[in-house]
C-alpha distance (Angstrom), angle and dihedral (degrees) to the residues before:
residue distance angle dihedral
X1 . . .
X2 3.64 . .
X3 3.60 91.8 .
X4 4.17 89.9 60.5
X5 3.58 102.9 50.0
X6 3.68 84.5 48.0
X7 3.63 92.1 51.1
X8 3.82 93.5 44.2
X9 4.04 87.2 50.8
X10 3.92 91.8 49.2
X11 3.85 89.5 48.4
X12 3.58 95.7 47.4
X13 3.89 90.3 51.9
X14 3.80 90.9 55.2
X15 3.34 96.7 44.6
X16 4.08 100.0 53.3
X17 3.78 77.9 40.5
X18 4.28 91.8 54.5
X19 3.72 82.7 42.2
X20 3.57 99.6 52.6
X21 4.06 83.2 46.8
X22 3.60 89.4 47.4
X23 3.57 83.5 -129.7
X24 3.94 102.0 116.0
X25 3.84 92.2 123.6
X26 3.32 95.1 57.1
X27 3.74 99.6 39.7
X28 4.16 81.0 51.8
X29 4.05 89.9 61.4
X30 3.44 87.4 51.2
X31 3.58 105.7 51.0
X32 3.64 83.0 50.0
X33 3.54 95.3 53.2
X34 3.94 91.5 42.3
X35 4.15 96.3 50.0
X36 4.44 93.1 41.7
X37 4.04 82.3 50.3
X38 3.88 96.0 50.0
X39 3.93 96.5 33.7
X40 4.36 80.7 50.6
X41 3.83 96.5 53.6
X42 3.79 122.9 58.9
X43 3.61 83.7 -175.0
X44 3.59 98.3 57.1
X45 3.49 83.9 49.0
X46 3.82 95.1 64.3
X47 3.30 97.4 47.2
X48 3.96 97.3 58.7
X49 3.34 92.8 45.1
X50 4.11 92.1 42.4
X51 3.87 112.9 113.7
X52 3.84 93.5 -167.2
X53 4.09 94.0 51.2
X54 4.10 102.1 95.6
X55 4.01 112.9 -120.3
X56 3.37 99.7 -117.8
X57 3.68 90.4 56.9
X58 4.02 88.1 50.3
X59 3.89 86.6 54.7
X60 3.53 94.5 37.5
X61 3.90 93.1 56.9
X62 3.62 94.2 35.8
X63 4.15 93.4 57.6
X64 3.41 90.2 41.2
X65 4.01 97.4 51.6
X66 4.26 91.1 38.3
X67 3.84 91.0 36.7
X68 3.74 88.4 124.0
X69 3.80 89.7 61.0
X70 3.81 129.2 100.8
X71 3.70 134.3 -88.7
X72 3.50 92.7 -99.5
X73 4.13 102.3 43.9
X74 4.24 81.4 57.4
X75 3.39 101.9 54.2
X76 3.84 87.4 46.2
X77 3.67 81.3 61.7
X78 3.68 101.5 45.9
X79 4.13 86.3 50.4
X80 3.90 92.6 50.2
X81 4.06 84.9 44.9
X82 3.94 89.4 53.5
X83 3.59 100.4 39.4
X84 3.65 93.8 50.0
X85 3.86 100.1 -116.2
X86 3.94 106.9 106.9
X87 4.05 89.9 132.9
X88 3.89 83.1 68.7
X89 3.44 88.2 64.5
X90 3.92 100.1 93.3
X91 4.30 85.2 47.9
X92 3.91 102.2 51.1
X93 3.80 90.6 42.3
X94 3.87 87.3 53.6
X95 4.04 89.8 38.2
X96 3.70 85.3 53.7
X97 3.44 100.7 50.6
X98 3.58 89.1 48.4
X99 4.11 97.5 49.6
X100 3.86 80.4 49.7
X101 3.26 99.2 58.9
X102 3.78 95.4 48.5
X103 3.38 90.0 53.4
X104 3.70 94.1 62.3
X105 3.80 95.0 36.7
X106 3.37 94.6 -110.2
X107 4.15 111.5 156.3
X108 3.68 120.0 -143.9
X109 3.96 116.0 -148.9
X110 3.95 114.7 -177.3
X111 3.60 115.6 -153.5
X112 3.37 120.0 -164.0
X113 3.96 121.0 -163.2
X114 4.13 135.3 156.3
X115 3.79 93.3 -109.4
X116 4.03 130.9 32.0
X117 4.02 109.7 -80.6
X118 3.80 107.1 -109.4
X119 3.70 116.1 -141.6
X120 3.55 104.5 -92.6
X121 3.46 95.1 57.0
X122 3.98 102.4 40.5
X123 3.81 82.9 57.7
X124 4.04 90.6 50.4
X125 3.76 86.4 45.6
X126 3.97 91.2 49.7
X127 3.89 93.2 52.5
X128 3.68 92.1 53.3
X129 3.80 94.3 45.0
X130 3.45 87.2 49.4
X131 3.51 95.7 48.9
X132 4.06 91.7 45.1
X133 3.64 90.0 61.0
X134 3.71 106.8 28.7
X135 3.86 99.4 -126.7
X136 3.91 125.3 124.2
X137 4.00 92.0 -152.2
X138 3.60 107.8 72.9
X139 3.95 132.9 154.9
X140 3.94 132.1 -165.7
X141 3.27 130.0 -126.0
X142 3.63 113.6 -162.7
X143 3.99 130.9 -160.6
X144 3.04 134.9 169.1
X145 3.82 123.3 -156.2
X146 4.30 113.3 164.7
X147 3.92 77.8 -151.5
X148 3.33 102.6 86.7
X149 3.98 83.3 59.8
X150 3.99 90.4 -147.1
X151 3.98 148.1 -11.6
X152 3.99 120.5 39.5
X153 4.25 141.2 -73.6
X154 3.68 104.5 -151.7
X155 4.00 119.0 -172.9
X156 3.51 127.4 -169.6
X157 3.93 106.1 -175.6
X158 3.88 105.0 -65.7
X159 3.99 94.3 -6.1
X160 3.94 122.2 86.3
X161 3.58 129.6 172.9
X162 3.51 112.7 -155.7
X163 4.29 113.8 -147.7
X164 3.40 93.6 146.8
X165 4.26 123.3 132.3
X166 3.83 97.6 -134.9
X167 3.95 87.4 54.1
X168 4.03 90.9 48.4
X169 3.78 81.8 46.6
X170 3.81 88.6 50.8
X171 3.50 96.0 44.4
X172 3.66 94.0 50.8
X173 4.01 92.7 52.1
X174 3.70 88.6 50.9
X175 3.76 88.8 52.9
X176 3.66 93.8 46.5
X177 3.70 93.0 44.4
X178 3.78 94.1 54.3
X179 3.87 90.5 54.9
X180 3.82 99.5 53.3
């Protein structure tokens, strides 16, 4: 828990920081590109979170990998290398990307489904979130879990529908239980 509100304070600081710079778009691609490159690499993983990897290699590695990144995103680095926090890397990039889009209004709906969403259906599902909660900006969040066997769990903050085959299935057993 400690980790979050550490995460959420770090993210905060670059973002009034972006702000200030007028900069918070870019910064915003960045995070992006900094959490889908951590999430993608177990590897890089370990060696964040590594207590026995040396600091300056951390930074070293980390500059060198995100060297394409602003001002800004580095010196976010070079603060999480001296403070001793570079495994909270992966959560204040995603905590950042989520106070952004707040602050522009911008609803996030995850979807979750058993395959990837093809085109023509994350656009369908985009209309209706859109329509569901009345705002133009809207992004999608998509997961993909072969648990739910078939059909769709899409959340919107605190709301979820349910469509999913496993919960049918569920919901059926339940039923069926009940009667015996």
């Amino acid at each position: 828990m400690s980790g979050s509100r550490a995460a959420i304070r770090y993210a905060s600081a670059i973002l009034l920081e972006a702000n200030e710079a007028t900069s918070a778009s870019v910064v915003f691609d960045d995070m992006e590109t900094v959490h889908a490159t951590i999430k993608a690499s177990k590897e890089l993983q370990s060696v964040l979170s590594s207590p026995v990897i040396n600091a300056n290699d951390k930074k070293e590695a980390l500059l060198t990998i995100f060297e394409n990144q602003s001002d800004i995103t580095k010196s976010l680095i070079k603060v999480l290398v001296e403070n001793k926090r570079t495994n909270l890397l992966a959560e204040v990039s995603k905590k950042y990307i989520e106070l952004y889009n707040e602050a522009q209004g911008v609803k996030v709906a995850q979807v979750t489904t058993a395959i990837a969403l093809s085109s023509e259906l994350e656009e369908k599902v985009l209309a209706k979130v859109k329509e569901l909660t009345g705002s133009t900006k809207v992004s999608l969040e998509n997961k993909i879990d072969a648990s739910i066997i078939g059909g769709f769990i899409l959340r919107i903050g605190d709301l979820q529908y349910n469509a999913s085959i496993a919960n049918s299935l569920a919901t059926i057993k339940r039923e069926f239980s009940k009667s015996i």
